[in-house]
Z-matrix of the N, CA and C atoms (Angstrom, degrees):
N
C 1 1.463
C 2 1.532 1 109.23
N 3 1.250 2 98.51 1 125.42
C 4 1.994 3 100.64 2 -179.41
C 5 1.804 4 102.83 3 -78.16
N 6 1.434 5 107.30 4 165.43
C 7 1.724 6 118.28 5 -166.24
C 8 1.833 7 94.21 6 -67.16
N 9 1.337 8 105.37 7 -30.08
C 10 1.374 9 94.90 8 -158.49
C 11 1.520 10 99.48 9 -71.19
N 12 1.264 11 114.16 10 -11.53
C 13 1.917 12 105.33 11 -160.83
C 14 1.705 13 88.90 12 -100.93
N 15 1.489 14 107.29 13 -38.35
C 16 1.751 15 98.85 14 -178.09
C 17 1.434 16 117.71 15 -67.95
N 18 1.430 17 120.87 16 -6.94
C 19 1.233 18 137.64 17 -161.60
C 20 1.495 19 109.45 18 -91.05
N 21 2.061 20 105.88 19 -39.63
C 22 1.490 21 121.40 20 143.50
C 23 1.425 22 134.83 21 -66.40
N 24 1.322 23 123.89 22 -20.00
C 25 0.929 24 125.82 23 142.64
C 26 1.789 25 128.61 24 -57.63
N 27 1.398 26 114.13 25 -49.36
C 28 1.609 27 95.15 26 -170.35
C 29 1.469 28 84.74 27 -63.41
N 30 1.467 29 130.35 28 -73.17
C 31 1.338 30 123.53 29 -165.42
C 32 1.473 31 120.74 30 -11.76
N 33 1.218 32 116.03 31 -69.97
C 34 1.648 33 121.17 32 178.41
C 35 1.428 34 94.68 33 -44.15
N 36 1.085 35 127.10 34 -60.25
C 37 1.507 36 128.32 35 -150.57
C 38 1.708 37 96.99 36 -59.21
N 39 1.262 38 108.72 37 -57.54
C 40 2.006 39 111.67 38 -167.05
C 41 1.397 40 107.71 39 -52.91
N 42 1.336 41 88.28 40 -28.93
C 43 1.988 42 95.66 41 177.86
C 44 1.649 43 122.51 42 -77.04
N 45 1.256 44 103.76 43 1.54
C 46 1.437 45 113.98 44 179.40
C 47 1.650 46 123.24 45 96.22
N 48 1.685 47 96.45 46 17.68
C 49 1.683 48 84.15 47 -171.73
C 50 1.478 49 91.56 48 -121.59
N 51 2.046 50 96.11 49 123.81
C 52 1.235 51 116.27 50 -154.16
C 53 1.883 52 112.95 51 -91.57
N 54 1.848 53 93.83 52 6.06
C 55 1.303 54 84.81 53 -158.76
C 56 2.131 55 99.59 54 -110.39
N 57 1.803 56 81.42 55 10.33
C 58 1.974 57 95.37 56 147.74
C 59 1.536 58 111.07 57 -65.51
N 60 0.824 59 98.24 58 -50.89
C 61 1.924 60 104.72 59 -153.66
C 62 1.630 61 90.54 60 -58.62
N 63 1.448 62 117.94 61 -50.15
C 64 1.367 63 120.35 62 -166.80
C 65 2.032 64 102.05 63 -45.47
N 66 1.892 65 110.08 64 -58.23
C 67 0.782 66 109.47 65 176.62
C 68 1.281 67 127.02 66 -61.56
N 69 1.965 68 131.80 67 -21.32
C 70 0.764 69 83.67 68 176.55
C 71 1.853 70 130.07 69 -100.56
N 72 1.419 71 89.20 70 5.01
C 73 1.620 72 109.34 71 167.50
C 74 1.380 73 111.50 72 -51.71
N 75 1.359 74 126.06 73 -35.17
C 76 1.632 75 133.24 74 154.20
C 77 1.130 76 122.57 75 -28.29
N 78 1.350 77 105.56 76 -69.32
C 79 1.382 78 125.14 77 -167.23
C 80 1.648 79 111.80 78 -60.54
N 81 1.228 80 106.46 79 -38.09
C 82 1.777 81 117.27 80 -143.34
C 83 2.132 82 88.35 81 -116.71
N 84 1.476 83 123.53 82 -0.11
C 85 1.344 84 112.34 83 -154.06
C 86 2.375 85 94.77 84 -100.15
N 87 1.553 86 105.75 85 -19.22
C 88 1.280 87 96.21 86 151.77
C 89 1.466 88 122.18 87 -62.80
N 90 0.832 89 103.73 88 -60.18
C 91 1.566 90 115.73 89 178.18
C 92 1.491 91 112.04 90 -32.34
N 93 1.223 92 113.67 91 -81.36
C 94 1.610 93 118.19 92 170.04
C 95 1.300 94 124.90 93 -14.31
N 96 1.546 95 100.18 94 -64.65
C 97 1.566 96 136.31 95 -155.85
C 98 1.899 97 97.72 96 -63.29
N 99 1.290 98 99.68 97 -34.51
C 100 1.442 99 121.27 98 -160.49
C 101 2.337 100 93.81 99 -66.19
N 102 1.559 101 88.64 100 -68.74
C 103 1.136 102 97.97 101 -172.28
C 104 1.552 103 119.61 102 -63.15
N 105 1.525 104 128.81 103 -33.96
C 106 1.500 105 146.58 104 152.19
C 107 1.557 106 91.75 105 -25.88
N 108 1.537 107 117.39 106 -91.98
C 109 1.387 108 104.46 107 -174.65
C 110 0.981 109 136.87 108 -63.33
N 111 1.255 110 137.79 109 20.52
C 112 1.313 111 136.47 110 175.71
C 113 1.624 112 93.28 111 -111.93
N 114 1.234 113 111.74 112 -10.84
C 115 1.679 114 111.32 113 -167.92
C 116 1.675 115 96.04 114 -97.54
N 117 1.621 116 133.62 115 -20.09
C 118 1.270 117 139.18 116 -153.22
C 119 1.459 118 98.74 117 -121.63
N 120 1.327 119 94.83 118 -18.62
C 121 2.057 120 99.68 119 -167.16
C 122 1.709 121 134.55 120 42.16
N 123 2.034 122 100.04 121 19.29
C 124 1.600 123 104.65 122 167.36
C 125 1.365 124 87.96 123 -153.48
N 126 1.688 125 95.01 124 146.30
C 127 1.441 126 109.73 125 177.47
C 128 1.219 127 148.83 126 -42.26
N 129 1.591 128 88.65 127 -31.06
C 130 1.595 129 123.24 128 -141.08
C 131 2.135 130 82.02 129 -96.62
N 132 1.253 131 98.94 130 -47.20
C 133 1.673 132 127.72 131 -169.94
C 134 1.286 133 88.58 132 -49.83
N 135 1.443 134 119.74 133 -56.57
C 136 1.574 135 119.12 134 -162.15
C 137 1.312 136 123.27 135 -75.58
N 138 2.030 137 106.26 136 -36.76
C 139 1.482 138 86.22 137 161.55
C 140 1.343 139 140.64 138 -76.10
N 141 1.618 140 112.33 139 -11.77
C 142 1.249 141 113.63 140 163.14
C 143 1.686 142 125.50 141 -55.53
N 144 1.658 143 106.81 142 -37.20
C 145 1.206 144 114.32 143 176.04
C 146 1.617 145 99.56 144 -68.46
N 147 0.993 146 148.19 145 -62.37
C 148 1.152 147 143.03 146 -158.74
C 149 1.499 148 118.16 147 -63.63
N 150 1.306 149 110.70 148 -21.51
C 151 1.610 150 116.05 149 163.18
C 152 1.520 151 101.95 150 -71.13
N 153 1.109 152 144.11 151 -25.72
C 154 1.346 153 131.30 152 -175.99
C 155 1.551 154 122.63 153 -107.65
N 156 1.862 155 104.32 154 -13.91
C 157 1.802 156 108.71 155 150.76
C 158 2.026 157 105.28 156 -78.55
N 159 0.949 158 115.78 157 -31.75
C 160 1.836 159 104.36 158 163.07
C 161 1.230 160 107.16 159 -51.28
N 162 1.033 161 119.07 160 -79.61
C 163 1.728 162 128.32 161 -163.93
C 164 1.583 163 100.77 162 -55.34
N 165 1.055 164 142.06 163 -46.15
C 166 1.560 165 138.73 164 155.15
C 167 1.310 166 110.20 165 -44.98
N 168 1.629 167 132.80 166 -50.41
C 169 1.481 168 125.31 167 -171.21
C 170 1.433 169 93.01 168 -78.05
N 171 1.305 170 129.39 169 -29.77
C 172 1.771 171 101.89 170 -170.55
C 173 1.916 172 106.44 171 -89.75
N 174 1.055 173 103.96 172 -11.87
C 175 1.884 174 116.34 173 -177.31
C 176 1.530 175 99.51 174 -62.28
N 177 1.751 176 111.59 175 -56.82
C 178 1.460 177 134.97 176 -146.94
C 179 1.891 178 101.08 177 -88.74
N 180 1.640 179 89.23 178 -43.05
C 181 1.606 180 82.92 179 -174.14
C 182 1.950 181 144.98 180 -4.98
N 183 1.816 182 80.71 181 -67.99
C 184 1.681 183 115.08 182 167.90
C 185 1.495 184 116.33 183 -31.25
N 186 1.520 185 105.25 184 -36.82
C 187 2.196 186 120.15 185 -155.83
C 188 1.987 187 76.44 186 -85.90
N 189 1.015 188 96.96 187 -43.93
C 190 1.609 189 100.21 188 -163.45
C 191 1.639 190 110.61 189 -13.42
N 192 1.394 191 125.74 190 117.77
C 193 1.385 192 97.87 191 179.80
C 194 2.048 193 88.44 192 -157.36
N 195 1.199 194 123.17 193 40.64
C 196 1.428 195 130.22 194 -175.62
C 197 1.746 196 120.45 195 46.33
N 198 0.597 197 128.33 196 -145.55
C 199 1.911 198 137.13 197 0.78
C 200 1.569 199 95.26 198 -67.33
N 201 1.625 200 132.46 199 -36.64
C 202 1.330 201 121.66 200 -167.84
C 203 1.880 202 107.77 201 -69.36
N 204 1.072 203 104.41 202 162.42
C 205 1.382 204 116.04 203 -168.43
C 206 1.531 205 103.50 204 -65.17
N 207 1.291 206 110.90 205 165.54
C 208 1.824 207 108.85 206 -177.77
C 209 1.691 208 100.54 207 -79.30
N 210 0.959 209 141.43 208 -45.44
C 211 1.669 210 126.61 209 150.79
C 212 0.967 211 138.37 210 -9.99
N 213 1.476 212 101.31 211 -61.35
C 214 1.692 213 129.38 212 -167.08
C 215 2.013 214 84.06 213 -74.07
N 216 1.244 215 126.25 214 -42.14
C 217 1.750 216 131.68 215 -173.73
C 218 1.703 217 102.44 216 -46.44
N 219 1.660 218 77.06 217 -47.77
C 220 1.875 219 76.26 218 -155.08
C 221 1.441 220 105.13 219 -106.19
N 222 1.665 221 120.03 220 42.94
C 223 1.185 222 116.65 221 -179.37
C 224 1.849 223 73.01 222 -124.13
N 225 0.949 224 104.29 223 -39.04
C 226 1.816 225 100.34 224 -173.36
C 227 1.238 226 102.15 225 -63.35
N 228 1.885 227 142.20 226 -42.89
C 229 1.341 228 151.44 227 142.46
C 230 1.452 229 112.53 228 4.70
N 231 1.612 230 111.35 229 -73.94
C 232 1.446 231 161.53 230 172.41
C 233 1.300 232 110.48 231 -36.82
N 234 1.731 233 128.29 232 -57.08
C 235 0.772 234 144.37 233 -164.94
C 236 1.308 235 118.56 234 -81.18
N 237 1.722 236 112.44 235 -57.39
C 238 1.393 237 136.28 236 167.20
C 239 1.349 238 118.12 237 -51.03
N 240 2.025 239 113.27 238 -38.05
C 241 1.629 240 96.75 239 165.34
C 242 1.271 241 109.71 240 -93.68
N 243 1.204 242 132.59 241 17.32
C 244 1.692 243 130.15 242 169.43
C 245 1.827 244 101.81 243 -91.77
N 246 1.419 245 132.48 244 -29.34
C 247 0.889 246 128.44 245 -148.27
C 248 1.811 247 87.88 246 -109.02
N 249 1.411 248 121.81 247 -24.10
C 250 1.456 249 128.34 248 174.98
C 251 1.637 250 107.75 249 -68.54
N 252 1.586 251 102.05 250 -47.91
C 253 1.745 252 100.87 251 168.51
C 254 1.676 253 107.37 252 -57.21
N 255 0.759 254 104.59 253 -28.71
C 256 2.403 255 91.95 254 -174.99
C 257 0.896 256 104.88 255 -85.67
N 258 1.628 257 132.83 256 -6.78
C 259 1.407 258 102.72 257 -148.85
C 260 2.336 259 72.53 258 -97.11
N 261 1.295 260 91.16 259 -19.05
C 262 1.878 261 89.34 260 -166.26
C 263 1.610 262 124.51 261 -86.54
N 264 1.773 263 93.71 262 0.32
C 265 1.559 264 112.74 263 146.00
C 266 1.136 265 142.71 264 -7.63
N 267 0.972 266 153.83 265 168.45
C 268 1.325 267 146.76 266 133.95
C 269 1.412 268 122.14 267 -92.58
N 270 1.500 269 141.79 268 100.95
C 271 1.463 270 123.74 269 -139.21
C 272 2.002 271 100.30 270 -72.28
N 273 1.383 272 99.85 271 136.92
C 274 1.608 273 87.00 272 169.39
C 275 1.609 274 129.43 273 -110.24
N 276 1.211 275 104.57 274 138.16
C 277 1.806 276 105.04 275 -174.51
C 278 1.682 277 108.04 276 -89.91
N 279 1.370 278 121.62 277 -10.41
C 280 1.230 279 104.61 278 174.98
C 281 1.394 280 119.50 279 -114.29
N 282 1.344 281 155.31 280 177.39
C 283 1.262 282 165.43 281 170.71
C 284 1.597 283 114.52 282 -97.34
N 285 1.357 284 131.44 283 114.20
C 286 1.281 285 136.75 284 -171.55
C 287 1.282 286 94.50 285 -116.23
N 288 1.751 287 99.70 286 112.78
C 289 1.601 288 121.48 287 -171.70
C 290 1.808 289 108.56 288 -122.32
N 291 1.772 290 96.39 289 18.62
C 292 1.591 291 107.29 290 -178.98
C 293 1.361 292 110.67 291 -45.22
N 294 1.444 293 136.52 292 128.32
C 295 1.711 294 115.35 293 161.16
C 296 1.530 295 113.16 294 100.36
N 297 1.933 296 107.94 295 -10.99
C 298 1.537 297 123.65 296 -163.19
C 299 1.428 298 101.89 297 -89.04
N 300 1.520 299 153.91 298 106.73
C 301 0.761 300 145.37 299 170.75
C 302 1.720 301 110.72 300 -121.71
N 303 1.542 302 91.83 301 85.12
C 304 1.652 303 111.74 302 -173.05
C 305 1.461 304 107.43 303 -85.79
N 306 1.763 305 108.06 304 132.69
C 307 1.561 306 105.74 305 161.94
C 308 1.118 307 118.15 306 -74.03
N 309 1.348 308 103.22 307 -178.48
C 310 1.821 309 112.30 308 -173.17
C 311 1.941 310 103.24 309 -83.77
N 312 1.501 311 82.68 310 -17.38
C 313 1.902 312 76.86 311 176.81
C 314 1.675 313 137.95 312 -93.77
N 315 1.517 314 88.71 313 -10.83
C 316 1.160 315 101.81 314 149.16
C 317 1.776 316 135.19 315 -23.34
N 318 1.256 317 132.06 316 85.77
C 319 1.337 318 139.07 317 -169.26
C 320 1.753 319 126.97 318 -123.10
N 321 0.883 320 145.27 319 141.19
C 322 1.361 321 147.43 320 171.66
C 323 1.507 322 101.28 321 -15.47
N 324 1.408 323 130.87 322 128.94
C 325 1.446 324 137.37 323 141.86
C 326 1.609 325 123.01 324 -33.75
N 327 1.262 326 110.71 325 127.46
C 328 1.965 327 93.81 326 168.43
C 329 1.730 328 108.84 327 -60.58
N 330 1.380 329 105.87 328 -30.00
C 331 1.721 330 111.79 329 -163.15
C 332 1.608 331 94.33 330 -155.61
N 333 1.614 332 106.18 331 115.96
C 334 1.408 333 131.05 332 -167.15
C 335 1.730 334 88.09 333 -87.11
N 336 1.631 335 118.50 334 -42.00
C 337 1.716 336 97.39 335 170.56
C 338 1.476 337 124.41 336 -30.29
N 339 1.601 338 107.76 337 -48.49
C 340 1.753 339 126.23 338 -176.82
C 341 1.017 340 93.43 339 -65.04
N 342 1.022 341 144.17 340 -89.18
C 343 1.690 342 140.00 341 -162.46
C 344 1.386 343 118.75 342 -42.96
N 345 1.522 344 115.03 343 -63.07
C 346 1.689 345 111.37 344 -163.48
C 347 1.802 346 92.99 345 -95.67
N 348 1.473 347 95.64 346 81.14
C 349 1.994 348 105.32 347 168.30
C 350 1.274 349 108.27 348 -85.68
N 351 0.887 350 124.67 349 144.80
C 352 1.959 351 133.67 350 178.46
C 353 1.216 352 101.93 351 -42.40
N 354 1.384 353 89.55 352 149.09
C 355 1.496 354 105.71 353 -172.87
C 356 1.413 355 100.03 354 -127.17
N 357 1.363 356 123.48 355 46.36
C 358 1.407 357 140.22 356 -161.96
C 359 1.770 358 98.48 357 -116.15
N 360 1.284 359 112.21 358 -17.98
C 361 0.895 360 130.26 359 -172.93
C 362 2.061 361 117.53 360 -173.39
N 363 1.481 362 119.55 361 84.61
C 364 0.830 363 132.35 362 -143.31
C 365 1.386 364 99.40 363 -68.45
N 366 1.255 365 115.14 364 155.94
C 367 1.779 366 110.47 365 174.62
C 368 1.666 367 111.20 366 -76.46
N 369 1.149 368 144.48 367 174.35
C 370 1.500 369 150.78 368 -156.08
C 371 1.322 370 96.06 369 -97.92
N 372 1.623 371 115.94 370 108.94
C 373 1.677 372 110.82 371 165.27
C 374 1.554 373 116.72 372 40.49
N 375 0.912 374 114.47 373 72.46
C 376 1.850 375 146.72 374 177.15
C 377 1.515 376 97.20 375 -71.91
N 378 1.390 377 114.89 376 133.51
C 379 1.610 378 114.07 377 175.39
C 380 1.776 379 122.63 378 -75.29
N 381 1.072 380 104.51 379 159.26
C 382 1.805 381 101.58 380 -162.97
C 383 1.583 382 101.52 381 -62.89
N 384 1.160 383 129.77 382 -17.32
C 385 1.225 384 144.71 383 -178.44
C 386 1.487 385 106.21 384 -64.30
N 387 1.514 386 106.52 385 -70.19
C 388 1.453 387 132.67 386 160.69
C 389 1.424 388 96.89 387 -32.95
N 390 0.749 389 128.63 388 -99.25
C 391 1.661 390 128.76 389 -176.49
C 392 1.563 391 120.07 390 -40.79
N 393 0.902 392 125.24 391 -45.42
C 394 1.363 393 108.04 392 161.29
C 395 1.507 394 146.80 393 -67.47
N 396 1.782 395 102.53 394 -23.10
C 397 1.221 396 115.76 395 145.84
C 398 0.949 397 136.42 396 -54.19
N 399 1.514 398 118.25 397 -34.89
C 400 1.449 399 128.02 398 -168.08
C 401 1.743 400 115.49 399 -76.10
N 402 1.579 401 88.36 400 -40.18
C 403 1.443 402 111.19 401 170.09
C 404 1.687 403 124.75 402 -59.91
N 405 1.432 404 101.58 403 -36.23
C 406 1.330 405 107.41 404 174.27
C 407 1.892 406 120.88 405 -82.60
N 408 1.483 407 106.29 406 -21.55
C 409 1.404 408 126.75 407 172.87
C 410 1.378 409 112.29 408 -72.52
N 411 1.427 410 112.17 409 -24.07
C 412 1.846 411 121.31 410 175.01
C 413 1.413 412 106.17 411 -90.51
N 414 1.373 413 126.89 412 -42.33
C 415 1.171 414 126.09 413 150.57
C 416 1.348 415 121.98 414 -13.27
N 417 1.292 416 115.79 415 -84.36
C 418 1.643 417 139.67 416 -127.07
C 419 2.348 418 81.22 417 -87.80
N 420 1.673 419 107.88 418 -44.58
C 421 1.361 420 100.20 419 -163.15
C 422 1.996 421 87.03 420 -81.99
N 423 1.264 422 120.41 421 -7.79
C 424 1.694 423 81.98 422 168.29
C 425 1.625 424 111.69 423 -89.18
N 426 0.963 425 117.93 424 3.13
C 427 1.549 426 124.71 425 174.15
C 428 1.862 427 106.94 426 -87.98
N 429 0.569 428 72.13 427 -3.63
C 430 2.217 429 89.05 428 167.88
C 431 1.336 430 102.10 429 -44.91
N 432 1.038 431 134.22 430 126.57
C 433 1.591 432 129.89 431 137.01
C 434 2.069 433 111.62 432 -56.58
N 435 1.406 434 87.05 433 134.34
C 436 1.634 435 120.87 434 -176.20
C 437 1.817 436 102.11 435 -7.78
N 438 1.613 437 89.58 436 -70.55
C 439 1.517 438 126.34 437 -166.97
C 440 2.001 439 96.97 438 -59.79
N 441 1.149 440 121.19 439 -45.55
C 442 1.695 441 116.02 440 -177.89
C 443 1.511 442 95.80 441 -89.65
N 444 0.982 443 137.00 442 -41.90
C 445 1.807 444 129.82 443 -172.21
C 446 1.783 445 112.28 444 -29.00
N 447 1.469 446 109.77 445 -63.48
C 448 1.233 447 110.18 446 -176.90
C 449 1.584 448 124.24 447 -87.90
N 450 0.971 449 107.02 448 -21.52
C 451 1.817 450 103.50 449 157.78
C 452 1.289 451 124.09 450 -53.55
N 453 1.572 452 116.33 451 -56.25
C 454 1.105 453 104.23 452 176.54
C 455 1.342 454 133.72 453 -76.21
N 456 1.433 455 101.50 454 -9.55
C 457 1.693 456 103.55 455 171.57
C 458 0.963 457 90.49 456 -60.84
N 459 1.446 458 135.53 457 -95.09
C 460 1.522 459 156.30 458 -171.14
C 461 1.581 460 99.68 459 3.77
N 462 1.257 461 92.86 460 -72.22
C 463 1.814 462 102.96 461 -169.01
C 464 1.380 463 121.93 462 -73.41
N 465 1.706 464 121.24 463 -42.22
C 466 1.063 465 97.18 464 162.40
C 467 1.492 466 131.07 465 -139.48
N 468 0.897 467 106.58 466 61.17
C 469 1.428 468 135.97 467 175.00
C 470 1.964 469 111.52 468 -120.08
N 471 1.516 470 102.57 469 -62.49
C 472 1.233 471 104.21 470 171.94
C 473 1.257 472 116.13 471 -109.64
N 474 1.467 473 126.49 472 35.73
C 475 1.610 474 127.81 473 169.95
C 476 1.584 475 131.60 474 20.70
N 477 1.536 476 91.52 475 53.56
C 478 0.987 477 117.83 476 173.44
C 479 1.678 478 133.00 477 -83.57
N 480 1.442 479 116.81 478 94.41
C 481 1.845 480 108.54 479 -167.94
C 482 1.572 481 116.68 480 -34.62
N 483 1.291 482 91.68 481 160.05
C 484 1.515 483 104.79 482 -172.35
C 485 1.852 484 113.01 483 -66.78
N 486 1.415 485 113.17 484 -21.94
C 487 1.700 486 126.44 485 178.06
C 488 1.613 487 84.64 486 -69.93
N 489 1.519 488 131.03 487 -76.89
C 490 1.425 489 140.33 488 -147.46
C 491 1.811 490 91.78 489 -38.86
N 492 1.513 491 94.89 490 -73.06
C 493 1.317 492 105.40 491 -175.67
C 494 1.366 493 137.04 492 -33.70
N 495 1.124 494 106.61 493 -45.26
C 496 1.813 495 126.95 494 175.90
C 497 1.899 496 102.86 495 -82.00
N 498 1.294 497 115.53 496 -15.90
C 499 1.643 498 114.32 497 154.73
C 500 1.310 499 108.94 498 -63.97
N 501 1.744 500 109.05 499 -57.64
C 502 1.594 501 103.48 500 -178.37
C 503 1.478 502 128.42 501 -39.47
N 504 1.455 503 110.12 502 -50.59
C 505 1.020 504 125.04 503 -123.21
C 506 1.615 505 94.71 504 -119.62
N 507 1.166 506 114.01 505 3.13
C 508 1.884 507 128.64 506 -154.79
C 509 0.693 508 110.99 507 19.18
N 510 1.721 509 132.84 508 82.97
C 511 1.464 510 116.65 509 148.20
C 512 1.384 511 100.10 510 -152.17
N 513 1.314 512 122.55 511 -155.06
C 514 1.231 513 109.16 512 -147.46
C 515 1.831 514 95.27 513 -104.02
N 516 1.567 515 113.15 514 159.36
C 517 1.861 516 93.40 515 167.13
C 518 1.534 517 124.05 516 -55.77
N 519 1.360 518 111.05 517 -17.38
C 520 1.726 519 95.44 518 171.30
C 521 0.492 520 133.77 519 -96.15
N 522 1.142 521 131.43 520 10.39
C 523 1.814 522 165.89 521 160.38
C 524 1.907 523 91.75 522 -76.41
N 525 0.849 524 115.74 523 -58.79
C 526 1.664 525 103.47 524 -171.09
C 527 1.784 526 97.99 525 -79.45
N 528 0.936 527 106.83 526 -29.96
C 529 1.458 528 104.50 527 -169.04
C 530 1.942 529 116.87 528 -64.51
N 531 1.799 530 97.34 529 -25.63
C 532 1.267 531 120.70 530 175.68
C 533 1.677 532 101.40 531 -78.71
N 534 1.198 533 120.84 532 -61.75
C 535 1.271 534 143.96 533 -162.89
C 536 1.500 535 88.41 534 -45.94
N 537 1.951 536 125.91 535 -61.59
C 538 1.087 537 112.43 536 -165.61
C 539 1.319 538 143.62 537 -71.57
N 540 1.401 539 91.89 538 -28.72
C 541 1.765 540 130.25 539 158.08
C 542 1.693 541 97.76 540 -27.61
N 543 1.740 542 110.38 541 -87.79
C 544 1.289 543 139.51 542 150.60
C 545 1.900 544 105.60 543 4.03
N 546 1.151 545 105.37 544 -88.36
C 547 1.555 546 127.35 545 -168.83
C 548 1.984 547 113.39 546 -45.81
N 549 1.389 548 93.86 547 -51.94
C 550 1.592 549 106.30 548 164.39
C 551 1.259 550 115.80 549 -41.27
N 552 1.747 551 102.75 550 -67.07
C 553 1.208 552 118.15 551 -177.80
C 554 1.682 553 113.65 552 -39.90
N 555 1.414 554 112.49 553 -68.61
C 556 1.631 555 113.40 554 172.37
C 557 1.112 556 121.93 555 -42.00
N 558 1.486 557 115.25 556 -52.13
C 559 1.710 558 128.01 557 178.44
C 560 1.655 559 102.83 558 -39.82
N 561 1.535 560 110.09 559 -72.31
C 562 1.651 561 90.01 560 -179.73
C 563 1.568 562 134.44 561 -74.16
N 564 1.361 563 90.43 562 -0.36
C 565 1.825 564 91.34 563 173.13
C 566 1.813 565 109.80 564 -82.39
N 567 1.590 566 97.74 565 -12.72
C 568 1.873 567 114.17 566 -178.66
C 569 1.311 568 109.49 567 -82.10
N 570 1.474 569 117.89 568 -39.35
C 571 1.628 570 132.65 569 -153.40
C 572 2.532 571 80.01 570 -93.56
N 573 1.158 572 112.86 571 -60.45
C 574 1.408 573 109.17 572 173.03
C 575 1.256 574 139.52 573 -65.94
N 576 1.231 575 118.36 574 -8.40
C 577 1.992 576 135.78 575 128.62
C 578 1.569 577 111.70 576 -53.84
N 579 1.358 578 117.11 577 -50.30
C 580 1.413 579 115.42 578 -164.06
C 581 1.297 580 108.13 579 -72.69
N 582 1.467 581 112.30 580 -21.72
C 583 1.481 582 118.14 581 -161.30
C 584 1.717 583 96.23 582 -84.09
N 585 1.474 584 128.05 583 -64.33
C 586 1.303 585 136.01 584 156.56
C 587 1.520 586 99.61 585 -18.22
N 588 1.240 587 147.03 586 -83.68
C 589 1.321 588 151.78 587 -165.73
C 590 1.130 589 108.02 588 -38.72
N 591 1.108 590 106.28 589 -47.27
C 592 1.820 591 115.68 590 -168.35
C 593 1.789 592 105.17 591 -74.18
N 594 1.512 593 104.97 592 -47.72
C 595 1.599 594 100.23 593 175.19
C 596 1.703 595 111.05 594 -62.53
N 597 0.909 596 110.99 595 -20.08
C 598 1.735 597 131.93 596 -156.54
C 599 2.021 598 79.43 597 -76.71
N 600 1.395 599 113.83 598 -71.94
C 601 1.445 600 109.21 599 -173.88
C 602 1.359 601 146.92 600 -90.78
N 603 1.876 602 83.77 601 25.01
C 604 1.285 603 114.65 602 -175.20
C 605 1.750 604 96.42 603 -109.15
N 606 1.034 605 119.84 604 -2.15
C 607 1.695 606 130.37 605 176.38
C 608 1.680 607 95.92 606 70.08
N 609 1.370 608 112.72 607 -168.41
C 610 1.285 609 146.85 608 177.44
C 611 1.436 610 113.61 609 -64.67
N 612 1.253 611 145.03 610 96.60
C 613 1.712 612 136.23 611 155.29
C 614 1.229 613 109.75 612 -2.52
N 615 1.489 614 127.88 613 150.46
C 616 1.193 615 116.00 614 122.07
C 617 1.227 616 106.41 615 -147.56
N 618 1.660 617 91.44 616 173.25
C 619 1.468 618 126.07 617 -179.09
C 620 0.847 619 138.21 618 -78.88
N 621 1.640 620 131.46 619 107.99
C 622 1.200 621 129.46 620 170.68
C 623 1.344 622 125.51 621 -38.13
C-alpha cells in the first residue's frame, strides 16, 4: 500500500469510518502473521498471538498519531505481543529434532527472506530438502537470544530498513546495526550445532 492511499485510509478511519480499519487490517494482516511466527516458531502459537495483536490494533488504533508510518505501528503491535508470548515460555535447553530427517547438504541460505516465505499460505509441494531446511532455519532463530530474535526477523525475513526497525524496536540504528551483525553471527553457530545433531542421529555412513 503506497503513503498516499494509507494516508486515505487513516483519514476515513479518524472520521469514524470503521470499515477502513477492517481494510486496513487486510492489507497489513499477512504481513504481521508472517513475522508473529517466525517470532513464536509454531503455528498454532501465532494464531493465537495474532488474535491479540488484532484486538490491540483495533483498541490502540484511535492514539495512532505517527511520526512512524501506520505499518511501522502495527509491526511494533506485532512484535511486542510476539515478544510478550516468549518471554511467558518455558525456557528450553534441549532441541526437538523428532520427525527431522536432515541431509548432510543442508547449508546456510544466501537470503533467509527466500527461504523462510509465509506460511500463511504454503507454497505448492515444496521439496523434502525445502522443508527440512526451513524447519531447521525456524529452529536455530527460536534459539535466538531475546535481544537478536527480533532484528533479524525485521531485517531479514521481512526487509525491513534499518530507520523502520530502530522505530520498532526503540533504539537507535546502531544499536540494530550491532544487534544484526550479532544475530547472524548466532544464527550460523545455531543452524552448525543443528547440523552436527542431525548427523549425530542419523548414525555413522556406511559403505557399500
Amino acid at each position: 500500500m503506497d503513503q498516499a492511499s494509507e494516508a486515505q485510509l487513516i483519514s476515513n478511519l479518524m472520521k469514524g469510518d470503521r470499515a477502513s480499519l477492517g481494510e486496513l487490517l487486510g492489507q497489513y494482516q499477512h504481513r504481521l502473521f508472517n513475522i508473529v511466527l517466525r517470532m513464536v516458531g509454531n503455528r498454532d502459537d501465532a494464531v493465537d498471538v495474532m488474535g491479540q495483536v488484532m484486538a490491540n490494533i483495533v483498541q490502540g488504533i484511535s492514539c495512532y498519531r505517527g511520526p512512524a508510518s501506520l505499518s511501522t505501528w502495527m509491526i511494533r503491535v506485532a512484535m511486542n505481543a510476539a515478544i510478550s508470548h516468549r518471554q511467558k515460555q518455558p525456557v528450553r535447553h534441549t532441541i526437538s529434532l523428532d520427525g527431522l530427517e536432515v541431509t548432510s547438504q543442508v547449508d546456510m541460505p544466501s537470503s533467509f527472506r527466500e527461504q523462510l516465505t509465509s506460511e500463511w499460505e504454503p507454497a505448492p509441494d515444496p521439496s523434502v530438502q525445502q522443508r527440512e531446511l526451513l524447519s531447521l532455519l525456524q529452529i536455530a532463530i527460536s534459539r535466538l537470544a531475546e535481544e537478536f530474535q527480533p532484528v533479524l526477523v525485521l531485517r531479514d525475513i521481512d526487509g525491513m530498513d534499518y530507520e523502520q526497525i530502530a522505530q520498532v524496536l526503540a533504539v537507535s540504528i546502531g544499536v540494530v546495526k550491532s544487534r544484526l551483525f550479532r544475530a547472524r553471527l548466532a544464527l550460523r553457530r545455531e543452524m552448525l550445532q543443528l547440523r552436527c545433531l542431525c548427523k549425530q542421529a542419523a548414525g555413522p555412513e556406511t559403505v557399500a
